[in-house]
C-alpha positions in Angstrom: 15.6 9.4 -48.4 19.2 9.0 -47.8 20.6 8.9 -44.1 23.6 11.7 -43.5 24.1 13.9 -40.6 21.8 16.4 -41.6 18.9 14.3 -41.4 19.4 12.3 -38.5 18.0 15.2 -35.9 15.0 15.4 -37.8 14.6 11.3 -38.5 15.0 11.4 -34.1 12.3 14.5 -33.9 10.0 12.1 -36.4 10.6 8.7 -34.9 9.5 10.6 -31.6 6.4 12.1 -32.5 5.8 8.8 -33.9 5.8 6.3 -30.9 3.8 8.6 -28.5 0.6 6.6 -29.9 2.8 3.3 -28.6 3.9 4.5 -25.4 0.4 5.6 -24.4 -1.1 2.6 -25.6 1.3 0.4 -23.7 2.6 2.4 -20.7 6.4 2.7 -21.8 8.8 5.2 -22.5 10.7 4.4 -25.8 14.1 6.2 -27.2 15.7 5.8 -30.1 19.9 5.3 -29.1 22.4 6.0 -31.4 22.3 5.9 -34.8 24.5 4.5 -37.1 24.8 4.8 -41.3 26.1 3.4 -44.1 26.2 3.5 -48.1 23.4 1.2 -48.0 21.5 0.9 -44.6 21.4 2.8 -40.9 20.7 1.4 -37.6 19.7 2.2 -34.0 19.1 1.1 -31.1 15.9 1.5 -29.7 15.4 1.0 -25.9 11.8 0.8 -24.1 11.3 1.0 -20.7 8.3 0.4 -18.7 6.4 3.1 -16.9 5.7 6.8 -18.2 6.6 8.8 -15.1 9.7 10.0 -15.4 11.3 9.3 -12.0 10.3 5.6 -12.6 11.7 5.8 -15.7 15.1 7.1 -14.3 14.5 4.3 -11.5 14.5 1.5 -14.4 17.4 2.9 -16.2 19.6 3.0 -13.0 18.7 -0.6 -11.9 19.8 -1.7 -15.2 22.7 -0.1 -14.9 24.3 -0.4 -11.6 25.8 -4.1 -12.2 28.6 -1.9 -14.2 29.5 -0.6 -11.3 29.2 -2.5 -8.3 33.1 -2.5 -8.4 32.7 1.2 -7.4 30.8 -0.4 -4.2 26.9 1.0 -6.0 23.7 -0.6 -5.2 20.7 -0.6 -6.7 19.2 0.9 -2.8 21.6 4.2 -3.8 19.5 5.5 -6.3 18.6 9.2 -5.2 20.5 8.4 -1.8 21.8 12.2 -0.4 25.6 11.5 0.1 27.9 14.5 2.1 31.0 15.2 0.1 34.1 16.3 1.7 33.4 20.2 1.0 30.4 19.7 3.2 27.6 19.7 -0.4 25.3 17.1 -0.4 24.7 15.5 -3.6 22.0 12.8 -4.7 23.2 9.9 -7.0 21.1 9.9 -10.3 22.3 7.8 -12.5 25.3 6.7 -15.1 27.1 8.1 -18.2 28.9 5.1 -19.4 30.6 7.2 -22.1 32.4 9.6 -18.7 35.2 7.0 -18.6 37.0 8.6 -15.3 33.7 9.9 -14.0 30.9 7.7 -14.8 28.2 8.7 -12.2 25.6 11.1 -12.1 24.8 13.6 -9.1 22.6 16.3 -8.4 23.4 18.7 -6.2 20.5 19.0 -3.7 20.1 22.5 -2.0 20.2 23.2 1.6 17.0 25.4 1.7 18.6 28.4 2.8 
């Protein structure tokens, strides 16, 4: 099979249904990154992570990632920490999109209950 771009969503969907077996067995969460192709070859990255549980998973991810932005002032103790914005919302920080060059942290806005 030749990698192009119409194959590469499926290749993901595959590679995914494949590791399940491997992320059971050892307690991880694995993704496949980006992929990249040639005449002759393609690469990815591939990233594993440990724990299953989705929060601890985003926990992981944003400990590994906060040392690009400790300029900003971050800390690894701000992960899902309820900030007040100016407008009075209050937003939890969730993680990083390191390809959002003027706005590179993720927030969810958390509701007030009303």
């Amino acid at each position: 099979m030749e990698m192009n771009n119409n194959n590469l969503n499926a290749f993901r969907e595959d590679f995914t249904n494949a590791v399940r077996f491997l992320q059971d067995k050892y307690g991880v969460t694995i993704s496949l990154g980006r992929i990249t192709y040639g005449d002759e070859r393609f690469s990815a990255k591939m990233t594993v992570i440990n724990g299953i549980d989705p929060e601890h998973v985003a926990r992981n991810q944003f400990d590994a990632d906060v040392w690009r932005y400790e300029h900003l002032g971050l800390q690894k103790e701000m992960y899902n920490r309820i900030f007040l914005a100016e407008d009075g919302k209050r937003y939890a920080v969730q993680g990083f999109n390191p390809r959002a060059r003027k706005w590179p942290i993720m927030a969810k806005r958390i509701s007030d209950g009303s």
